[in-house]
N, C-alpha and C positions, 0 to 999 in steps of 0.2 A: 118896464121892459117885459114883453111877453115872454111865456116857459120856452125853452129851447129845449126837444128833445132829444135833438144831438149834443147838450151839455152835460144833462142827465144821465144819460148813458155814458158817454167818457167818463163820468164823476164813479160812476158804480163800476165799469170798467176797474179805475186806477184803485176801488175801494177793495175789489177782487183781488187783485193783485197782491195787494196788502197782507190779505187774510191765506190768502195760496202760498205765498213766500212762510210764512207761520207752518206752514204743512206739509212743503214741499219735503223734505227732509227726515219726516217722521218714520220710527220704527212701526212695529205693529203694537207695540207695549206702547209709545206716546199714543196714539191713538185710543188706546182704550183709560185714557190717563182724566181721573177726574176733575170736572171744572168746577169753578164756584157755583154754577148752577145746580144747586143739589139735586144728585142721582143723572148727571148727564155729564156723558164723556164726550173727548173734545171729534169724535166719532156720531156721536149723538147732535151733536152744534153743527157739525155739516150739513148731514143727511137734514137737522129740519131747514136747513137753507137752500138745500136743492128741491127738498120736495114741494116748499113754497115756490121756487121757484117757476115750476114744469104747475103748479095750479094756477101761479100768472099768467104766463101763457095761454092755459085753455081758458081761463076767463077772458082774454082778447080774441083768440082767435076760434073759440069755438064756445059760447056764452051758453047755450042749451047744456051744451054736456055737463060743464061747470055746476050748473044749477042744479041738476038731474044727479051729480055726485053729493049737492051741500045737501039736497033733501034726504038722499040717501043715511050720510051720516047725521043728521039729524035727527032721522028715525031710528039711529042706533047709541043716540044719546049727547052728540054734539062731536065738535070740532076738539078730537083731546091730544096735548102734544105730545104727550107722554109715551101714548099710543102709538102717535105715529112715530117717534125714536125706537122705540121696541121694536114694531114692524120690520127694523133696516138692523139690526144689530149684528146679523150674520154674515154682512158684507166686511171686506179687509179693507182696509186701511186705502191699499193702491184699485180697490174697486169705487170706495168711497171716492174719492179724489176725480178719477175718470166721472164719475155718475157728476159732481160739485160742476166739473168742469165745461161738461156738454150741457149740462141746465141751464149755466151761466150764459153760456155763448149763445143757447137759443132764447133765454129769456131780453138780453142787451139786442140781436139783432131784430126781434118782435118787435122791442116797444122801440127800438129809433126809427121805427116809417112811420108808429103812429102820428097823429091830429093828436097836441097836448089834451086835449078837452075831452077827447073821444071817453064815454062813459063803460066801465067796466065792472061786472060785477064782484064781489069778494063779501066773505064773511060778516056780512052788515050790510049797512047803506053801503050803496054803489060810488064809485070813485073816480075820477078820469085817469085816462091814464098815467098825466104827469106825474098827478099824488101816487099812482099804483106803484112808479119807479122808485120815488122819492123815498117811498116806505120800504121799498129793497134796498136802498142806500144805507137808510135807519138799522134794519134788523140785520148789513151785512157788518156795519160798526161793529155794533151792539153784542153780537155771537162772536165778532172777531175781540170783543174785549177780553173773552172768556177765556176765550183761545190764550191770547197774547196773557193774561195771567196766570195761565196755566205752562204756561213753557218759559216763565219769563221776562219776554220781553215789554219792553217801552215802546208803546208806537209814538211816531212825531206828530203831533195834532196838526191837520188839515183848515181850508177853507169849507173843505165838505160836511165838515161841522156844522154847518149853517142849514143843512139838510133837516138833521137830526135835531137840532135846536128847533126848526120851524116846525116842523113835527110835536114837538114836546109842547111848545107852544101852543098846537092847535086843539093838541089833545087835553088840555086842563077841564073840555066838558066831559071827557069820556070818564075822563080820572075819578069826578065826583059819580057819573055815573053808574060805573062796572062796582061801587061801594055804597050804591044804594042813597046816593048824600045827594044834596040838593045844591047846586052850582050857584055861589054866592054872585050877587049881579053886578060884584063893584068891579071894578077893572083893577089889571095887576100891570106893568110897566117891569119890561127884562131890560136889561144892559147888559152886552156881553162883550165882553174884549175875545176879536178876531186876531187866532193864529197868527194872519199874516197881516196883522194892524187895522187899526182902525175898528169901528164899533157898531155892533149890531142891536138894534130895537125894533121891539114889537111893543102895544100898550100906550095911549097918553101918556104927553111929557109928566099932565098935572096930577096921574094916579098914585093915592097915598101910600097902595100898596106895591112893593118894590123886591125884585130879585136881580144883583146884580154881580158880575165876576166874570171870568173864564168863560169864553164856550166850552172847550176840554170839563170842568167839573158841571157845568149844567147838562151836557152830555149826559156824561155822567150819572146826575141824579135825576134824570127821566128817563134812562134807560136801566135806571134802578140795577148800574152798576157799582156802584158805589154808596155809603150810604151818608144822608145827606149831612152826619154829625163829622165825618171824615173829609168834607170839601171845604175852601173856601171859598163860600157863598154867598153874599151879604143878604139877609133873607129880613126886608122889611114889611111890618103890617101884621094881622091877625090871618088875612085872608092869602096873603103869601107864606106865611107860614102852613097856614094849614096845607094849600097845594102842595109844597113842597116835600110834606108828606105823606103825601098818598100820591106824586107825579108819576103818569105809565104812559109813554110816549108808543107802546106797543098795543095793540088789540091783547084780547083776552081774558083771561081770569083777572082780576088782581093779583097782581104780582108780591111774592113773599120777600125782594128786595137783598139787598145785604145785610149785616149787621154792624152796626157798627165798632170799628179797629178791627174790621175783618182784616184791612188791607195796613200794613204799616208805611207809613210816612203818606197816609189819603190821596191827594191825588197821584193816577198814573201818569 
């Protein structure tokens, strides 16, 4: 079945949603309120989702400029997230939220006219735009995990899962590479029990190496919100194992992950 761009977006739509009802509410102390992501409040999780967002954007809709910004901060040392949460700290809460809001709506209404294929550029190899949404779908989870363990709540696991899993999935070369390691050649085989039933696979039936469970905890442990001693995973093979611990379904540094028993009773 070819990408539907207009599924893509309703999917990141309803994911919005999710994460906006988390914030709708908040004082100006929840907002400054820290998340498991060490050193970033749940003020800091926004802002880096709007401002990826509004860089989506001009990578579709204006690709010179984009460029002409990557080289930019390239020559002043790289793409740092840290930096760009710092940059937005002096925004309130209810400025935050307005800025989340209009990014969102211009990043969803961009990419639903695109051509799925249409190639765009971003932080690396270049991507179409299907995957450019897909990975908004990914880091709007992902940040919403932080959120939602941070005020509490339990979200109810999605079919949108299936986003963020294929994601995770595709990223096992970056995993080994952003670590300097060399991508074992044998194939890994996922089994994931879907939300809403039924079962998702990536990998030959006949690969020895085997990861299988939840999509909720394989989320999870490629979005290195959890850590992978706290899921249950069934994690077979040497070369699934190893993945499993270094998974970064996300661009970037290598991620410093959780710890494990950060979280009590592992999955959320």
């Amino acid at each position: 079945m070819p990408v539907s761009m207009e599924s893509l977006a309703d999917d990141l739509a309803a994911e919005s949603e999710v994460l906006r009802a988390l914030l709708a509410d908040l004082d100006e102390h929840g907002w400054r309120r820290e998340t498991p992501a060490e050193g970033w409040t749940i003020a800091d999780q926004v802002s880096h989702l709007a401002y990826f967002d509004d860089v989506a954007v001009q990578s579709a809709t204006d690709p010179d400029a984009f460029d002409a910004e990557l080289e930019r901060l390239n020559a002043e040392g790289g793409v740092n997230p840290d930096s760009i949460a710092a940059r937005y700290r002096g925004l309130s809460g209810a400025e935050m939220l307005h800025w989340f809001d209009l990014s969102r709506e211009r990043l969803i209404g961009t990419f639903r006219g695109l051509d799925p294929s249409t190639r765009v550029p971003w932080f690396g190899p270049a991507m179409s735009a299907a995957s450019s949404l897909t990975a908004r779908i990914m880091e709007t989870w992902a940040h919403g995990q932080d959120v939602a363990d941070t005020v509490g709540v339990l979200r109810e696991p999605t079919d949108r899962l299936r986003h963020v899993a294929h994601i995770g999935v595709g990223a096992r070369p970056f995993s080994y590479a952003v670590r300097g390691k060399d991508l074992p050649p044998e194939p890994i085989r996922v089994e994931l029990d879907a939300p809403g039933g039924g079962l998702w696979t990536w990998g030959p039936e006949d690969a020895e190496d085997r990861v299988t469970g939840t999509a909720l905890d394989f989320a999870l442990a490629v979005t290195q919100r959890r850590h992978r001693d706290d899921l249950a995973l069934t994690i077979t093979g040497p070369r699934a194992t190893e993945w499993m611990s270094i998974a970064q379904a996300f661009a970037g540094d290598a991620g410093a992950g959780r710890r494990p028993g950060q979280f009590s009773g592992g999955t959320a």
